[in-house]
KOLMITI-586095 format. One record per residue (C-alpha): residue in three letters; residue number from 1; x, y, z. Coordinates in Angstrom, 3 decimals. Last residue first. Layout:
N
(r 'ALA' NUM (X Y Z))
...
//
This chain:
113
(r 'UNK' 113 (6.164 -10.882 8.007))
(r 'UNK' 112 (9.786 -11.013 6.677))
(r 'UNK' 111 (10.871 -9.251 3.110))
(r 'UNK' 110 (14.002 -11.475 1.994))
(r 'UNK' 109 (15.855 -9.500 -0.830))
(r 'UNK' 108 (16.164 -12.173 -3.542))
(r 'UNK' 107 (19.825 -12.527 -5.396))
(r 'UNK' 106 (19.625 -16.149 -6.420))
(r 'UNK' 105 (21.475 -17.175 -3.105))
(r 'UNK' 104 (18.514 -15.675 -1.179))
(r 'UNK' 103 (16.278 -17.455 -2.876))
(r 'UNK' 102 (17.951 -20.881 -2.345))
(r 'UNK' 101 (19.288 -20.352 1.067))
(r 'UNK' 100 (15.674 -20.058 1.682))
(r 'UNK' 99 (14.503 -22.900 -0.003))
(r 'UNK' 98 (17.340 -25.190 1.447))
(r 'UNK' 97 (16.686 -23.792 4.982))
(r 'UNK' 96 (12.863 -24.117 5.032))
(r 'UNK' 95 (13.112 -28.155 3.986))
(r 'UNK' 94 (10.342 -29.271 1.584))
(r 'UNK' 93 (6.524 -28.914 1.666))
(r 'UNK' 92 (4.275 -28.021 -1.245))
(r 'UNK' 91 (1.612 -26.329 -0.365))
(r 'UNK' 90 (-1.453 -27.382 -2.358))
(r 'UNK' 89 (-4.252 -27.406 0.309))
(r 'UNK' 88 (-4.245 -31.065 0.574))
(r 'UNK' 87 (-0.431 -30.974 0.962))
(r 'UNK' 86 (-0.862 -28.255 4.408))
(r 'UNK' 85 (-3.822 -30.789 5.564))
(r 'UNK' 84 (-1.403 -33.282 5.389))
(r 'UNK' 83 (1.598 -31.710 7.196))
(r 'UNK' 82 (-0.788 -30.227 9.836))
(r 'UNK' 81 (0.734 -31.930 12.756))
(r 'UNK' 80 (2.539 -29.087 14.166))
(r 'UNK' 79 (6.115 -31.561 14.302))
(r 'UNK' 78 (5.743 -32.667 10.762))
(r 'UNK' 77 (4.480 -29.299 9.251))
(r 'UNK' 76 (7.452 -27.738 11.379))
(r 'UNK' 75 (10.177 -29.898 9.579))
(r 'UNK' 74 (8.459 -29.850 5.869))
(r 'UNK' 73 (8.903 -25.944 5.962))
(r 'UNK' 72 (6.306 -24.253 3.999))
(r 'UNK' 71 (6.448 -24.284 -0.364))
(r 'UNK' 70 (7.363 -22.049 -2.570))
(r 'UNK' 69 (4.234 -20.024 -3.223))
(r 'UNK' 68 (3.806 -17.323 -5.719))
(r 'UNK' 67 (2.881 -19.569 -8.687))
(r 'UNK' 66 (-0.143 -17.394 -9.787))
(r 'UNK' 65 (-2.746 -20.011 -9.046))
(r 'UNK' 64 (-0.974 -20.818 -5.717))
(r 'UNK' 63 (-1.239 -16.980 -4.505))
(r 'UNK' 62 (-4.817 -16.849 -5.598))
(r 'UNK' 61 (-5.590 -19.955 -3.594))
(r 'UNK' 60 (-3.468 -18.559 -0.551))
(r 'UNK' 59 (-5.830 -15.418 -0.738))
(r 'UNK' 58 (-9.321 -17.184 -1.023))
(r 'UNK' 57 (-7.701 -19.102 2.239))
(r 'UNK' 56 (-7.571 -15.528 4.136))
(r 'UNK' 55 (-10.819 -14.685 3.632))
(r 'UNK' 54 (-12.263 -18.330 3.967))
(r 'UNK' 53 (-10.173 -18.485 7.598))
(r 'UNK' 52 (-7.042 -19.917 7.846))
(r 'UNK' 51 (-6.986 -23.744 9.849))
(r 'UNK' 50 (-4.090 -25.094 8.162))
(r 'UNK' 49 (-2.523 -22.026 7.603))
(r 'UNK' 48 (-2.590 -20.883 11.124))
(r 'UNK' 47 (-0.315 -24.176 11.602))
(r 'UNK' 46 (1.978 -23.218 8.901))
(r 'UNK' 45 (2.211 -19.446 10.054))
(r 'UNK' 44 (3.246 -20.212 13.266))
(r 'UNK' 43 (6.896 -21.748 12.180))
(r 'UNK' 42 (7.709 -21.353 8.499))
(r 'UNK' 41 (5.835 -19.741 5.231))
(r 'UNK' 40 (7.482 -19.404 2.140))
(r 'UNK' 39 (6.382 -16.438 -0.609))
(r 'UNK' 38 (8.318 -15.405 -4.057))
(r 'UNK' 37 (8.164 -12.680 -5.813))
(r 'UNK' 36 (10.295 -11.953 -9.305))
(r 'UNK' 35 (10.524 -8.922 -11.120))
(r 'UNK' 34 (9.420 -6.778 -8.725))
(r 'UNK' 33 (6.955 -3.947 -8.809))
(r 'UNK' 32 (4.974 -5.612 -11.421))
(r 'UNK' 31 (1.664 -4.259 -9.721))
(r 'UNK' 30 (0.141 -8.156 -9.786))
(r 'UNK' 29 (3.323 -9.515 -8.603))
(r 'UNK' 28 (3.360 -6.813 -5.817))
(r 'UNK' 27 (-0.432 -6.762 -4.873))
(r 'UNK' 26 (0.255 -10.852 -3.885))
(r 'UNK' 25 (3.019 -10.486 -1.977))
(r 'UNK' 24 (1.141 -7.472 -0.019))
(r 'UNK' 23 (-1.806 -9.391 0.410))
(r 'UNK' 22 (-0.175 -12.354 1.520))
(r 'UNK' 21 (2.088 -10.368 4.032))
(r 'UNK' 20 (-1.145 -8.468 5.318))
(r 'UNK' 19 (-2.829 -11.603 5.834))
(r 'UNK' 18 (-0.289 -13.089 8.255))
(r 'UNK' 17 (0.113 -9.515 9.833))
(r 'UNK' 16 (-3.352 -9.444 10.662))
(r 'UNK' 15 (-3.471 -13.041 11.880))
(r 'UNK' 14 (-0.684 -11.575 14.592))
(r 'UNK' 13 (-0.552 -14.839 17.175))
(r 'UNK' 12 (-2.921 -17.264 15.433))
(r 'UNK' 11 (0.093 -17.071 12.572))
(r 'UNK' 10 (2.989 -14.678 11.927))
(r 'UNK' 9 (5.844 -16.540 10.135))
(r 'UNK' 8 (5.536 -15.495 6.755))
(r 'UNK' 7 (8.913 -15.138 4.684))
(r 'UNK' 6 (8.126 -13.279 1.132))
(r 'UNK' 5 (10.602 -13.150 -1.055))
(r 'UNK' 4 (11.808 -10.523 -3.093))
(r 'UNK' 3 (13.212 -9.938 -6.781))
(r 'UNK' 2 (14.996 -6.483 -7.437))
(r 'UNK' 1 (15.057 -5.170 -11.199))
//
């Protein structure tokens, strides 16, 4: 069975897409359509993250309850300023490339939103 990882990077620009990439990580694990799913978010969507909207935070929670989320990239947090609000939500933070290289090393088919 195919596992997939989920690579948001739509933020303030496409907050439609953002939440449609959650939603659709999220209606995967729950549907058992993959055997693993995974979800990392880099560039835009870290600092939309940090200010999401109740809709779109109720998502993230869900997706941190179920152990979906990796992490976001520690680089970007730093630079966007949001590396603390990012932690205080429960993202973990660590280096994109690393987690990436990880998943995709372990066989996961990168899905991109």
């Amino acid at each position: 069975m195919t596992k997939v990882v989920f690579l948001i990077t739509s933020g303030s620009d496409d907050p439609q897409k953002f939440l449609l990439g959650l939603t659709l990580a999220e209606r995967s694990f729950d549907a058992k359509r993959y055997e693993d799913v995974k979800v990392l978010f880099f560039g835009p969507s870290e600092s939309y993250l940090a200010t999401a909207k109740q809709e779109e935070m109720e998502v993230v929670n869900r997706l941190i309850k179920k152990g979906l989320i990796d992490s976001a990239c520690v680089y970007v947090a730093k630079q966007s300023g949001v590396s603390e609000k990012l932690t205080q939500i429960g993202i973990q933070l660590n280096p994109i490339g690393e987690r990436f290289a990880h998943y995709v090393n372990a066989g996961f088919i990168p899905i991109t939103f």
